[in-house]
N, C-alpha and C positions, 0 to 999 in steps of 0.2 A: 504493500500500500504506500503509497506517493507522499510525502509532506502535505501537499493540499488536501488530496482526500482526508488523509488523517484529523486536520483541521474541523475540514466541513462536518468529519463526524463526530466529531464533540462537540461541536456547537451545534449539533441534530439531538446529542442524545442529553445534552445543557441547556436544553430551551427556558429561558426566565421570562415569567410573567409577571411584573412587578407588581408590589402590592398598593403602591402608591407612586406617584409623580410630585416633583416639588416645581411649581410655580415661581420666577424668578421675577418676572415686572422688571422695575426701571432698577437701575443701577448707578448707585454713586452721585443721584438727585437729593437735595437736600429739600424736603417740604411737599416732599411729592405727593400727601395724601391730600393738600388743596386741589390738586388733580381730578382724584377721587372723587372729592363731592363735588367739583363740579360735575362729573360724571350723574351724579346722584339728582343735581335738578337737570340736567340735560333728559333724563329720563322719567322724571317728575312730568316735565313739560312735553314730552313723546306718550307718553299713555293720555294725558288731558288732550293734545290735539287730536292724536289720533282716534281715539274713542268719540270726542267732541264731532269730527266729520265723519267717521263711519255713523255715526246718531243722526246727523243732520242728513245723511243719503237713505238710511232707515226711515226716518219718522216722512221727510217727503216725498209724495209720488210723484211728482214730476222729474224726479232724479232713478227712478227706476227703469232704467235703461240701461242698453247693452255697456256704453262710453262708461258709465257709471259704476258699473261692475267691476271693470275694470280698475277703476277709482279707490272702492272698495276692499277689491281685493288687497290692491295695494297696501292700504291705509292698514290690513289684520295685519299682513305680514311684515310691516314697522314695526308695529307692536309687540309682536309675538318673535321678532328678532330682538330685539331693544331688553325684552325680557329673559329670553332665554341669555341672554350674554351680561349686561351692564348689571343686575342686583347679586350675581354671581363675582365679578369681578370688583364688587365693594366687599363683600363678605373675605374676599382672598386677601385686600390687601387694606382697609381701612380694620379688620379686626385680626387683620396677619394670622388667617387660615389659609398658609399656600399650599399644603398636602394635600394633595387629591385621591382617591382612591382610582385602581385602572378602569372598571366598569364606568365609572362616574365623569372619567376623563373623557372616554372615547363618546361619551353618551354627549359633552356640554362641547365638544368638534362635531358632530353629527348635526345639533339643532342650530349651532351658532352659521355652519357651514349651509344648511339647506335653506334656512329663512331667506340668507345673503345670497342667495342663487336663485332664490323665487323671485325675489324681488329685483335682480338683475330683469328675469325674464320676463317679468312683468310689464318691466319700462318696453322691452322690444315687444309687446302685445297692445302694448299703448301708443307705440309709432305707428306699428298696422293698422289702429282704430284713426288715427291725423293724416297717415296715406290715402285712405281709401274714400276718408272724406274729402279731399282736395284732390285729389284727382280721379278720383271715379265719384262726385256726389252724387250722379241720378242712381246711382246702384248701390250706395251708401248703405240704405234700410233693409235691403237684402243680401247684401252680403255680411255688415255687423249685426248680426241678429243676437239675440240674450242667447239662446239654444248656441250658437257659433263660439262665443266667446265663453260660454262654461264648459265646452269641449277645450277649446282652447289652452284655458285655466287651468282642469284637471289634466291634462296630457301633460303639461308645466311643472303643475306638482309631482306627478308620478314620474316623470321622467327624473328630475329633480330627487326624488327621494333614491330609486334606483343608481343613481351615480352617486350619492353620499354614502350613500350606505355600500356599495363597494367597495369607495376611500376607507371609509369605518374598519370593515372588513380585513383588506388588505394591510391596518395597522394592528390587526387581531395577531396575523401572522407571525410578526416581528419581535424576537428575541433582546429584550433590554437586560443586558450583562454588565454595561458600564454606568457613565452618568444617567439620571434623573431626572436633573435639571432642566425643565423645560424654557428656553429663553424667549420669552413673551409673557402678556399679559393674562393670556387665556390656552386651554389644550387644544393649541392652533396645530393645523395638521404637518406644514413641512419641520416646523422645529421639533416634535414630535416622532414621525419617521425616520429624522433623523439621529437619531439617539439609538434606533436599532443593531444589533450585533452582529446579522444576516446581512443576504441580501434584498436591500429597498431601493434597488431598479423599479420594480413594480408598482410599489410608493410613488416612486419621482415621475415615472410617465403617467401616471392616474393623475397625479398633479396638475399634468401640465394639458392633457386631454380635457382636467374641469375648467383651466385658464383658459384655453380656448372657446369651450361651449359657454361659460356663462360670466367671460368677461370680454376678453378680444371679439369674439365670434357675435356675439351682441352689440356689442360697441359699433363693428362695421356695416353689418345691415341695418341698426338705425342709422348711419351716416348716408347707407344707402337710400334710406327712405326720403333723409331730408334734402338728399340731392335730387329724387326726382320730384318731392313737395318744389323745391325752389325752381325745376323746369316746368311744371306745370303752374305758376304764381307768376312767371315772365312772359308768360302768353295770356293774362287776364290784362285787359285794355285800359279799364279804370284802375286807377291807384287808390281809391279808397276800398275798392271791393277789394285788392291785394293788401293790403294791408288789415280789413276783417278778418281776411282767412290764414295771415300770419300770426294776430292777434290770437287764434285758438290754438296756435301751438308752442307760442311761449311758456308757459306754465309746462310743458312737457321737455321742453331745451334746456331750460332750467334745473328741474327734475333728471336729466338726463349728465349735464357735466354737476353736479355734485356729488353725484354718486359714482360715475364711472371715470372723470378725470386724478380723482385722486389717487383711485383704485390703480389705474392706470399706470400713473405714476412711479406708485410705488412699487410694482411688481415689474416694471422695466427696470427700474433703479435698482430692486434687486438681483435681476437677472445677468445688468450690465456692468454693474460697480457692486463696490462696498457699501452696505448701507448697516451702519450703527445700531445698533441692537433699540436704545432706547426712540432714536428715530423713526426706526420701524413699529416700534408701541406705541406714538404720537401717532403718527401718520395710520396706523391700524385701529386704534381707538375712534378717531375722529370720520374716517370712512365707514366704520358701523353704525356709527351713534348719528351724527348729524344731518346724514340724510330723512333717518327717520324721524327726527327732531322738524326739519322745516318744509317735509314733504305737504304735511296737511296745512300748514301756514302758507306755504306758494299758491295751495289750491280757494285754498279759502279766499286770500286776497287777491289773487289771477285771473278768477272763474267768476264770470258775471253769474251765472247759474247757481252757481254756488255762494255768492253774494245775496243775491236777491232771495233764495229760499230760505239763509240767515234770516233775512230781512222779516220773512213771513212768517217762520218759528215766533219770533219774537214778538211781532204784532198779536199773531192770535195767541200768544200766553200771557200776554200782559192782561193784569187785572182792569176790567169797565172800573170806572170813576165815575162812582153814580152820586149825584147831592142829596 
């Protein structure tokens, strides 16, 4: 038997499953748990907005439409990101619980990773909903149908879970013989795999297969979208009607570089340089958190629709003022 074989079969018949993972966070910051709480009202004010405009598309029916679904959708899966990550990552480092247990680990990668993957794919189901109205509007109503876009959704989430959960999986595999240490804020997947004993080839390319589908790969087909929105808006003769139907897609451009510019960013910058451990927890923190933080605030202040049923909640709750 070879030296290498010899190797690989100790580490076959030494397989460690560790019983915990230690949490690292920032390093060599002085005051960093101000960080924290602001963490803590950043997600104060992401469940109040978010719940506040999923309520206001509930309680009126003139928002009960396909566009709005979508809207919707969106608005849970802030939430339900915002939550599965940020009161966890106060608990790790404002009351310095960074031991994780393994089940526990893989389970708060799995939620933190699928929410930020819906909601990638979300935004790209909401460029289809501003394509399809600008340039195909007389087939608007039959092609964005409610039935359309709840297919659409659930094929999102399923596909979506399917690819987390083989990331999940694939770090099931992996032998932790050495360090613990996870260097991040949360049991993020590449710092994680990589701490494995074996081989995490398999890791690294499932990696970059999800960087594609639900970061690059999205990013380019909305680009795609808005290039043929902007060929189809330079053949509308009046400038006010072009400007109406640029007007309905602001709120989604918006929506669109806060969430995927930074993301963006940072995973070039790590692919192509050095990027600073605590850097990348700045820069990682505020890509999870902030989008879902100003998503329902762009929509509320953006959306005449969304403006004006404000408006109408309000009128018909207010108490008559009878003498």
């Amino acid at each position: 038997m070879s030296q290498a074989e010899r190797s690989a079969s100790i580490i076959n018949t030494t397989f460690v499953r560790p019983a915990a993972f230690y949490i690292n966070g920032f390093s060599n910051i002085p005051h960093a748990q101000y960080y924290y709480v602001f963490l803590c009202f950043v997600y104060i004010m992401t469940v109040v907005g978010n719940g506040f405009l999923m309520s206001v598309i509930y309680l009126v029916k003139t928002l009960h439409s396909a566009k709005y679904m979508i809207v919707f959708s969106l608005a849970l899966t802030d939430l339900c990101g915002s939550t599965a990550l940020i009161p966890k990552v106060l608990d790790t480092f404002l009351f310095d619980r960074r031991y994780i247990v393994y089940e526990a680990c893989l389970s708060y990668m799995f939620f933190v990773f699928f929410f930020a993957s819906v909601q990638s794919l979300t935004l790209l189901i909401m460029s289809f909903d501003r394509f399809v109205a600008i340039c195909l509007p007389l087939r608007y109503h039959s092609i964005v149908t409610k039935p359309a876009v709840a297919v659409m959704l659930l094929l999102t989430w399923a596909a979506v879970l399917s690819l987390v959960a083989c990331m999940a999986g694939l770090l099931d595999r992996l032998s932790f013989c050495g360090s613990l240490v996870i260097q991040s804020f949360y049991c993020d997947h590449g710092p994680m795999y990589s701490l494995g004993c074996n081989d995490f080839s398999p890791n690294y390319n499932a990696a970059y297969v999800a960087l594609i589908a639900v970061v690059f790969g999205p990013f380019l087909l909305i680009a795609l979208t808005y290039v043929c929105i902007a060929v189809a808006l330079s053949r509308i003769a009046s400038g006010a009607e072009r400007l109406k139907a640029l007007k309905t897609c602001t709120s989604h451009l918006i929506l669109v570089a806060i969430f995927f510019l930074p993301l963006l960013a940072t995973n070039l910058a790590v692919m192509t340089s050095y990027l600073h451990p605590n850097t990348r927890i700045i820069n990682s923190t505020l890509t999870h958190t902030v989008p879902a933080l100003l998503n329902p605030i762009i929509y509320s202040l953006k959306t005449e629709e969304v403006m004006k049923s404000i408006q109408k909640l309000w009128k018909n709750n207010r108490p008559n003022n009878t003498n």
